[in-house]
C-alpha positions in Angstrom: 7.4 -6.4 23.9 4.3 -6.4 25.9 1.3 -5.6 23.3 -1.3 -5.2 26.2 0.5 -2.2 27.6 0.5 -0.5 24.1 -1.7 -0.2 21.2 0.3 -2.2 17.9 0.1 0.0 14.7 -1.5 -1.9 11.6 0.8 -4.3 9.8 0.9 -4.7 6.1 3.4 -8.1 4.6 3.4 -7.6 0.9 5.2 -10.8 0.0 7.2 -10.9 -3.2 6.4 -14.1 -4.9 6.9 -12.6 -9.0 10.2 -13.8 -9.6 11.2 -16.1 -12.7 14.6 -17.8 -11.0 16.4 -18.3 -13.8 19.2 -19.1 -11.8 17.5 -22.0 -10.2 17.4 -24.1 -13.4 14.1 -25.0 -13.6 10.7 -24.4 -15.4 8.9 -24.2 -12.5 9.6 -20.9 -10.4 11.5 -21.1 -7.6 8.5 -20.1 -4.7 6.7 -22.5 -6.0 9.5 -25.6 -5.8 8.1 -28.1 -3.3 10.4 -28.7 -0.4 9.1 -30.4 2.2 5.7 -31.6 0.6 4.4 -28.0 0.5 5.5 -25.1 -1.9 9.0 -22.7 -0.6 6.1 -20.0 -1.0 4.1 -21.6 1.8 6.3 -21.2 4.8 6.5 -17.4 5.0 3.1 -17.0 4.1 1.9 -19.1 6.8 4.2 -17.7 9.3 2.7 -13.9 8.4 -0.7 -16.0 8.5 0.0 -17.3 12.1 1.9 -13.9 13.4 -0.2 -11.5 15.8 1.5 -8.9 14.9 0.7 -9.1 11.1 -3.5 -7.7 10.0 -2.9 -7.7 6.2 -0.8 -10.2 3.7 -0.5 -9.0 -0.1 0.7 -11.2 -2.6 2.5 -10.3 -5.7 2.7 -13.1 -8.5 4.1 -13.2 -11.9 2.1 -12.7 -15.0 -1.3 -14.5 -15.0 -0.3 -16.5 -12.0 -2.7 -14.6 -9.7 -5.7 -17.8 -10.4 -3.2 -20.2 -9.9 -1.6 -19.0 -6.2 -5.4 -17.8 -5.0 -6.2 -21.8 -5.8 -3.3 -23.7 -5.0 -2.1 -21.9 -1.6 -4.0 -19.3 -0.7 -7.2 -21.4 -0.5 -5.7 -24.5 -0.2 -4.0 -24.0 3.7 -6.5 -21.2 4.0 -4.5 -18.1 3.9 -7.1 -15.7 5.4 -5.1 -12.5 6.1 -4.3 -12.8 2.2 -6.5 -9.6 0.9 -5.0 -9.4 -2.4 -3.2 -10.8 -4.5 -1.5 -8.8 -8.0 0.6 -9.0 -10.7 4.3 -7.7 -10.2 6.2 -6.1 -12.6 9.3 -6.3 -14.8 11.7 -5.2 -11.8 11.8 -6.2 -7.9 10.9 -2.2 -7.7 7.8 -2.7 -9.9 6.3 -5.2 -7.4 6.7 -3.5 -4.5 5.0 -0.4 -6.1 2.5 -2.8 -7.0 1.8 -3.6 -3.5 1.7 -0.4 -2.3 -1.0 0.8 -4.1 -3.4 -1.8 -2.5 -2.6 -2.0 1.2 -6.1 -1.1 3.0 -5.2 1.2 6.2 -1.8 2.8 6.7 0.8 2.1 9.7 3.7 -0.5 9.3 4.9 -2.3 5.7 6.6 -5.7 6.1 8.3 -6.0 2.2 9.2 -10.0 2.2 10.5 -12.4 0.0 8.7 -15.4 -1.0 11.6 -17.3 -1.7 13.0 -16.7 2.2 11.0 -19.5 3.9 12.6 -19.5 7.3 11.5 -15.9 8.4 9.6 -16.4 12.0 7.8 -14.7 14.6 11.2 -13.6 16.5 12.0 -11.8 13.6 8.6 -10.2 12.9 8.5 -9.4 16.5 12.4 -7.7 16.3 11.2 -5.9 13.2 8.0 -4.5 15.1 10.4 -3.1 17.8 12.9 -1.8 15.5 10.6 0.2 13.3 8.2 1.3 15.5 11.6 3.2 16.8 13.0 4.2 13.6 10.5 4.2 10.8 12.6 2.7 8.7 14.7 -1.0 9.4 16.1 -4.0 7.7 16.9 -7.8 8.9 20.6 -8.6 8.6 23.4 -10.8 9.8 27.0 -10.1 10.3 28.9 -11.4 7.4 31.1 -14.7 8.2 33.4 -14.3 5.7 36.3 -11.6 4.6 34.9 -9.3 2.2 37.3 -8.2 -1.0 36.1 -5.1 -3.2 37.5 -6.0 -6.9 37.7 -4.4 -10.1 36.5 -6.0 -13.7 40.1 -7.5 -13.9 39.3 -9.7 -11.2 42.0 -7.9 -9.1 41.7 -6.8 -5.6 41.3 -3.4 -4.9 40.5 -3.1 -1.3 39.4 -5.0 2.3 36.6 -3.6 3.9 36.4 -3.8 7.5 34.2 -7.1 8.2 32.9 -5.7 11.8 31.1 -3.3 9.5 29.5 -5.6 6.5 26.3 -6.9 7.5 24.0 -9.3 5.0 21.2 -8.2 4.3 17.8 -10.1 4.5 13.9 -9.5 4.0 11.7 -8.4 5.7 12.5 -4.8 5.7 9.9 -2.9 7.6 9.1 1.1 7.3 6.0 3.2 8.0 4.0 3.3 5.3 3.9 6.6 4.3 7.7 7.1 4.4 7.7 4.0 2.1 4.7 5.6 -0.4 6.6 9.1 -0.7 9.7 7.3 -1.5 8.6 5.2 -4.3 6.7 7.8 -5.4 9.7 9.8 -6.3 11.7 6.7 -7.4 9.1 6.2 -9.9 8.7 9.8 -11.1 12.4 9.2 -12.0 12.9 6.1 -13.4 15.6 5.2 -11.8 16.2 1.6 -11.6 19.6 0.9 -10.1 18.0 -0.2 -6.8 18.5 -3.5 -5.2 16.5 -3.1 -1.8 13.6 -1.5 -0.6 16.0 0.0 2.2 18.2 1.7 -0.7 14.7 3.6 -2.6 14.4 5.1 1.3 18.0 5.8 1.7 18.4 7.5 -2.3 15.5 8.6 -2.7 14.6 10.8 0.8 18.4 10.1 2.8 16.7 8.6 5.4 18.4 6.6 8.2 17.8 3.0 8.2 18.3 0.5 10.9 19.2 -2.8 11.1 17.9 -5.7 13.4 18.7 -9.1 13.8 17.6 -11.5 11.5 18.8 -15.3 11.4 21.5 -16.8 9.1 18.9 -19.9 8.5 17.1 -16.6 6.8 17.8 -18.1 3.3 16.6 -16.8 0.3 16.4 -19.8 -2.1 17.9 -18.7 -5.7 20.3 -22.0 -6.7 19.6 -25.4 -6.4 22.3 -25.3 -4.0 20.1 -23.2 -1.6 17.1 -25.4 -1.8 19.4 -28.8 -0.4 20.8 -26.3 2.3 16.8 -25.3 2.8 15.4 -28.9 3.3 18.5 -29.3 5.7 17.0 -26.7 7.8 13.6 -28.1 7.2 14.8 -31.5 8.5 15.7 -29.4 12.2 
């Protein structure tokens, strides 16, 4: 996309960084795991950071961990577009509400995880395209493997299709006001059983939402399995 030949909307990436990562195994959280001499946090952030299509990064920590990320990376490798950075909240849902209610001007929402290091500017880029067309899109990949559907007995109940099972990946991109009047309504009601941003917009208003390429290197790190297959990718 040629940006001289159009005006870009403003771009908000709230950046989820609150997660405990129990399953990781260890008592330090999993954004914060060094891999590669810098913390798994530090890679998205400094690819929003170094994006031209990105104006605003907000950051959302766990519980009295704001001091500690404004000290260690966000001043440390001089994260300027960082505006703010608050607490999340009990749920993934919480957190993204959280960061909502800070972004400065309206326009575009980037919702990414801090614990998916490899995002770059082809996929920031793809996003742009996509939702600037769509108002609401997510990054995914095909799914490699056959997919099975079974039942708490551990029995098979039925093959999807696998030309129609895509993975699904952050960031997922929507205009911001379609994403405001959605949470808004998720949390009038309370209801939790959400595991995507894409899903509040799809429950909540049954709006359409795209997906765009991502990247299978488009890891989120959650086992310590993840973070060898990370510093693999790291080593490329």
């Amino acid at each position: 996309m040629n940006k001289d030949k159009m005006e870009k909307s403003y771009c908000t990436a709230i950046v989820l960084a609150a997660g405990s990562g129990k399953r990781m195994g260890t008592t330090t959280h999993k954004q914060y795991l060094l891999m590669g001499g810098h913390p798994v946090l530090f890679y998205s952030l400094r690819t929003f950071q170094e994006s031209e299509f990105i104006d605003e990064i907000i950051l959302v920590t766990g519980k009295d961990e704001q001091e500690y990320c404004r000290k260690e990376i966000v001043d440390q490798y001089g994260f300027t577009k960082v505006s703010r950075i608050v607490e999340g909240g009990a749920e993934r849902f919480n957190s993204v509400w959280n960061g909502l209610q800070v972004i400065k001007r309206k326009g575009y929402v980037y919702i990414h995880d801090g614990a998916r290091p490899f995002i770059d500017e082809g996929i920031i880029e793809r996003a742009y395209e996509c939702v600037c067309k769509s108002d609401a899109c997510i990054a995914g990949m095909p799914v490699k493997d056959t997919i099975k559907i079974v039942n708490e007995r551990q029995r098979v109940e039925s093959t999807p299709d696998r030309a129609t099972l895509w993975a699904i990946q952050t960031p997922q991109v929507f205009l911001a006001d379609l994403l405001l009047k959605a949470y808004g309504k998720l949390m009038k009601q309370n209801w939790i059983q959400v595991t995507d941003d894409a899903m509040v917009v799809e429950k909540m208003l049954n709006h359409e939402v795209q997906v765009f390429t991502g990247k299978y290197e488009n890891i989120k790190i959650t086992t310590p399995e993840d973070l060898v297959i990370a510093e693999a990718f790291l080593g490329k």
